[in-house]
N, C-alpha and C positions, 0 to 999 in steps of 0.2 A: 646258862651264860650265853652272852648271842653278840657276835659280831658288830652288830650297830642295831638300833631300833628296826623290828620288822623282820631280821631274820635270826636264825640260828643253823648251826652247823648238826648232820647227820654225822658221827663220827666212822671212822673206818675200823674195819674187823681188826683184830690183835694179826700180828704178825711175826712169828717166828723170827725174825731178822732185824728186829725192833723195824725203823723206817725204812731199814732202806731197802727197794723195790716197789716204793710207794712211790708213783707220780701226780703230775694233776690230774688223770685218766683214771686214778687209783680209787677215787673220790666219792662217796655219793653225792648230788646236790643237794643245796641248803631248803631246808622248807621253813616256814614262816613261822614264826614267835612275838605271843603279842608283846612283854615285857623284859626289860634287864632286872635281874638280883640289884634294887637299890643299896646292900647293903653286904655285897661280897665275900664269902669265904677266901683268903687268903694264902698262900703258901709260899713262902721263901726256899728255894733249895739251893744247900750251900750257904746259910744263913750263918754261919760263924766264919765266914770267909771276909776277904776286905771286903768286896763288893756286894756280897749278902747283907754285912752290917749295914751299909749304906742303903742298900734298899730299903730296911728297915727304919732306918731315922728316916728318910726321904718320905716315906708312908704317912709317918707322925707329922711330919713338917709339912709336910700338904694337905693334909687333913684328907689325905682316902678315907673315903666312909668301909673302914674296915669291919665287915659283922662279926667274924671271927678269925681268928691269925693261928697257920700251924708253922712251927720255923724245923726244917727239916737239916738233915745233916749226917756222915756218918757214923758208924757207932764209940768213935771213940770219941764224939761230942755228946752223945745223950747223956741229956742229965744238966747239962750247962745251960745257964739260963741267963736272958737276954730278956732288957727293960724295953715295952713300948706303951705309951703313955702313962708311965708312973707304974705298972705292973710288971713282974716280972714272966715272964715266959721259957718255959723250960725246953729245950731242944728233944726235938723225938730223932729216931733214926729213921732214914729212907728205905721206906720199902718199897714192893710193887702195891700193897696195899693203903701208901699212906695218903690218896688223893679222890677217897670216897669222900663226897659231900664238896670239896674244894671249887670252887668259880673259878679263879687265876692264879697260874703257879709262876712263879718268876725263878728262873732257873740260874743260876752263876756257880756250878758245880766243875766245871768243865765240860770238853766235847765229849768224852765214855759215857759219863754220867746223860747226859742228855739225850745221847746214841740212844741210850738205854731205857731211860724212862722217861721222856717226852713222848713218844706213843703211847704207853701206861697212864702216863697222867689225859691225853685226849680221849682215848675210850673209854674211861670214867668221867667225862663228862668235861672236864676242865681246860680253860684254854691256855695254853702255856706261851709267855714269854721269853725265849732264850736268849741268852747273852753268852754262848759259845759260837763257832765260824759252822758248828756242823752243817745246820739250816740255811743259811745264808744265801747260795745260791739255789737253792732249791726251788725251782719255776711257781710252784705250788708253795712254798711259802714267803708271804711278801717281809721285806727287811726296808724297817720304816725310820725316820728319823722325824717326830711327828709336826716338826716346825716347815717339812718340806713335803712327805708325801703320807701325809697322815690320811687321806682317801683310802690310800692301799690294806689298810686295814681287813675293809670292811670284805676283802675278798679271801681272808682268811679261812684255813678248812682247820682251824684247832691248833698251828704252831705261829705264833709272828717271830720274826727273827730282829734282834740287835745288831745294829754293824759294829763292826770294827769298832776302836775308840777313836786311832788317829782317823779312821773317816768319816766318822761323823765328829769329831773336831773343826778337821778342816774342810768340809761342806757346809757346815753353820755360816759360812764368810764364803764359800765358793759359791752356794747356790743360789746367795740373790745377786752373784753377779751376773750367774749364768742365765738367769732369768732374763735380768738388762741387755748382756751382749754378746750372750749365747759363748759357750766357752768349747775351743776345741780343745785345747793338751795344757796339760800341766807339764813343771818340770818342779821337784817337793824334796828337803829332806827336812825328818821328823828329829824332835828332841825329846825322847820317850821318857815320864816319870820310872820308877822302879816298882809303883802300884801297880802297871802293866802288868806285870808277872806274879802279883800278888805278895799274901800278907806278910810269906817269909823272905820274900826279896826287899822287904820294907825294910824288914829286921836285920836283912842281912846288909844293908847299907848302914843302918845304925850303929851296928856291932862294926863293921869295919871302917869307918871313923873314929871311934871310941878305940876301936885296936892302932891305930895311926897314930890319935892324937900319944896313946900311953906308952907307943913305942915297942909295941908289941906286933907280933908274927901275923898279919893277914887273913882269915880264913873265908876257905872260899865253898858254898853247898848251892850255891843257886844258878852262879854265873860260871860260865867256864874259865872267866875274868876279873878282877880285880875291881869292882864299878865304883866303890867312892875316892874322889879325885881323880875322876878316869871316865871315858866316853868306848862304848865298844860299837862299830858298826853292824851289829846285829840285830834283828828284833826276829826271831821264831826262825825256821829250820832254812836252808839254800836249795831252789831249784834246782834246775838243769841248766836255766840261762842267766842265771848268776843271782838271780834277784832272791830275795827271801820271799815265803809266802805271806809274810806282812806288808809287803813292799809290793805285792802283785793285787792286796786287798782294794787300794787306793780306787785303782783303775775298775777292778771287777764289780763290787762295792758300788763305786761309784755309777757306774751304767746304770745299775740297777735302782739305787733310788733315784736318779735323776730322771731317771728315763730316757737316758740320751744313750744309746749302742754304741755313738762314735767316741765317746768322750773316751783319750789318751792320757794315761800318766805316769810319769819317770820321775821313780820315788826313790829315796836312799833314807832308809830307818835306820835312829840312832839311840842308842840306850843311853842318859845321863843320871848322875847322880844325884837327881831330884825324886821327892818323898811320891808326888800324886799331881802334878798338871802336868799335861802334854804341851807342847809348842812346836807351829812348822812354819818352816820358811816357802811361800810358794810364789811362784813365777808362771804365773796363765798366759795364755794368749785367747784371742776372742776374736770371733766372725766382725765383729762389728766397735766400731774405733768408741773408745773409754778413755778418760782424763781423769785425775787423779780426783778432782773436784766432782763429774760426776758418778764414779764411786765409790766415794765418802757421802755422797747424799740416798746413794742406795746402800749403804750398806747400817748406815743410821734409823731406817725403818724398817729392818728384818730382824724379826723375832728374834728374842734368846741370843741378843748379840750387842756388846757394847763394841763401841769405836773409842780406842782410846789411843791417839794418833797427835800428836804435840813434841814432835824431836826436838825444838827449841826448847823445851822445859823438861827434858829425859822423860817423858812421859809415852810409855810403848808398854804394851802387854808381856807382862814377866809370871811365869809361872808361880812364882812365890804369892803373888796379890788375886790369881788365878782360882786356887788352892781354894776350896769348902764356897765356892759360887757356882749357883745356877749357870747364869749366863756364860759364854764367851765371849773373851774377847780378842780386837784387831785392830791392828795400828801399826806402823813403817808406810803407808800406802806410797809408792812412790811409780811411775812409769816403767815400764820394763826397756831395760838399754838394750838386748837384743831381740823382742818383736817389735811390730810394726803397732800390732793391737793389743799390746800387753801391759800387764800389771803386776807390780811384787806387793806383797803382804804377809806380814805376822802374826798367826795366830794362836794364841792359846785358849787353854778350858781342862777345866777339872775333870783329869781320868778316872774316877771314880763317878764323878757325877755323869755330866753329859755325856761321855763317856760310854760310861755302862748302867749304873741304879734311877738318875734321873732320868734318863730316856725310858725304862724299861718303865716304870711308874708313871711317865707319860704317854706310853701307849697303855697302860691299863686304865689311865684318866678318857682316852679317847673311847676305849671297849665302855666305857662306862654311859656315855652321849648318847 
């Protein structure tokens, strides 16, 4: 399995400490490989998870030339089995042994879990895609979003990293602006699905409407809050200086796939009571003066992104219509009343998809080039 045509990755020795101690220094250089596996060994880990499934359909629905599929999980999934093209697949459990023969592991198990065996799965050979924050700034591994810095790939040494959701939500519409007119700070707050936190905070919104509607006692295991009919300002744990580390991803995240160091932003994450689209409200400013006219005409030719911008006809990007699409989308575009070079915008997209499983399947579409 090899980064792009023409090279492949040396993997690094095992490591007591799983990765961490491993730098870009850590590394050997990549030496040459004539060919890619046209036809890929697979691995899902975390595959009975929300976003595990969705990797899975997203596989089918794309037509990865999958050669063979193992769908990984812990032990109190084996045994459960899961359809992909018309075949049923039974779930193994995660070992450290279960990534002999495998090309690309797509991970959504969590940070432990990845801690843990993403090194395991690179020195057997396999290039792993994660979808936990562990990797993410890790200098040595690049965190792609492949409509914006799908290059970075190719400089992979065995881990690619997933961003964030709400950041690669709201980059899909930030960064062909930034392209246009160059963007310094944001000002953001997010409208987070309950898919964010997974499969049982789905259920546990479900159940707690269903307990509302029947007039029944509330029960709470996920949230430390009440979330159906209810908004909680939280999304993941509070720093030091008030911010959440979700809310600190925006900015950090951001530098990194854009490639801009300066790039600023002042986030406030919000958990609502929606099943699986994210939506944020942002407020940019830009080096260089933008009109509402000219970015709607940029923002109508970047990739993976619908404009759907018509306030005369209620027609603005809502989570609900959001929901099981590829694309993102954006619409409110309006001038910003406090910059000078600013612009507000709405945007949503499927947190399960663009999110987390389409992207990750779209950087193993690029491994595959």
């Amino acid at each position: 399995m090899i980064a792009d045509p023409g090279t492949a990755r040396v993997t690094p020795a095992a490591h007591a400490g799983g990765w961490a101690g491993f730098d870009a220094c850590s590394f050997p250089q990549y030496i040459p490989r004539p060919f890619m596996n046209a036809k890929p060994h697979v691995a899902i880990v975390g595959a009975t998870g929300a976003v595990g499934i969705e990797m899975l359909k997203t596989l089918e629905k794309r037509n990865f030339p999958v050669g063979k599929l193992t769908l990984l999980a812990s032990a109190r999934s084996v045994g459960k089995k899961l359809t992909f093209r018309g075949q049923p697949v039974a779930v193994a459990e995660l070992t450290k042994d279960s990534f002999k023969g495998v090309d690309i592991a797509l991970f959504s198990a969590g940070g432990a879990i990845s801690r843990d065996f993403a090194p395991i799965a690179v020195k057997a050979g396999c290039v792993v895609i994660d979808n936990s924050s562990v990797f993410r700034m890790d200098e040595s591994v690049p965190l792609v979003v492949p409509e914006i810095n799908a290059s970075d790939i190719r400089l992979h040494k065995g881990i690619i990293a997933n961003p964030n959701c709400t950041t690669a939500i709201t980059l899909m519409a930030l960064y062909p602006l930034h392209k246009a007119f160059h963007v310094k700070r944001i000002f953001a707050s997010s409208y987070q699905a309950v898919s964010g936190t997974g499969a049982k905070a789905i259920q546990e919104l479900k159940r707690q409407v269903e307990q509302i509607v029947a007039g029944e006692p509330v029960t709470k295991e996920v949230y430390p809050h009440q979330i159906a009919f209810n908004v909680l300002p939280q999304v993941d744990v509070f720093l030091p200086n008030g911010y959440t580390k979700e809310e600190a991803k925006m900015e950090n995240e951001g530098r990194k796939i854009m490639h801009h160091p300066a790039f600023r932003a002042s986030v406030t994450c919000v958990r609502v009571p929606v099943y699986r689209a994210h939506s944020v409200a942002v407020s940019a400013e830009f080096e260089k003066p933008v009109t509402v006219e000219t970015a709607r005409e940029v923002l109508k030719k970047a990739p993976g992104l619908d404009v759907v911008d018509n306030p005369d006809k209620k027609e603005y990007p809502l989570p609900l219509y959001a929901s099981d699409k590829y694309n993102c989308q954006v619409g409110r575009l309006r001038k910003d009343s406090a910059f000078d070079n600013g612009l507000c915008f709405w945007v949503a997209g499927d947190q399960l998809l663009k999110g987390a499983a389409l992207n990750a399947v779209q950087i193993a579409e690029e491994l595959m080039k």
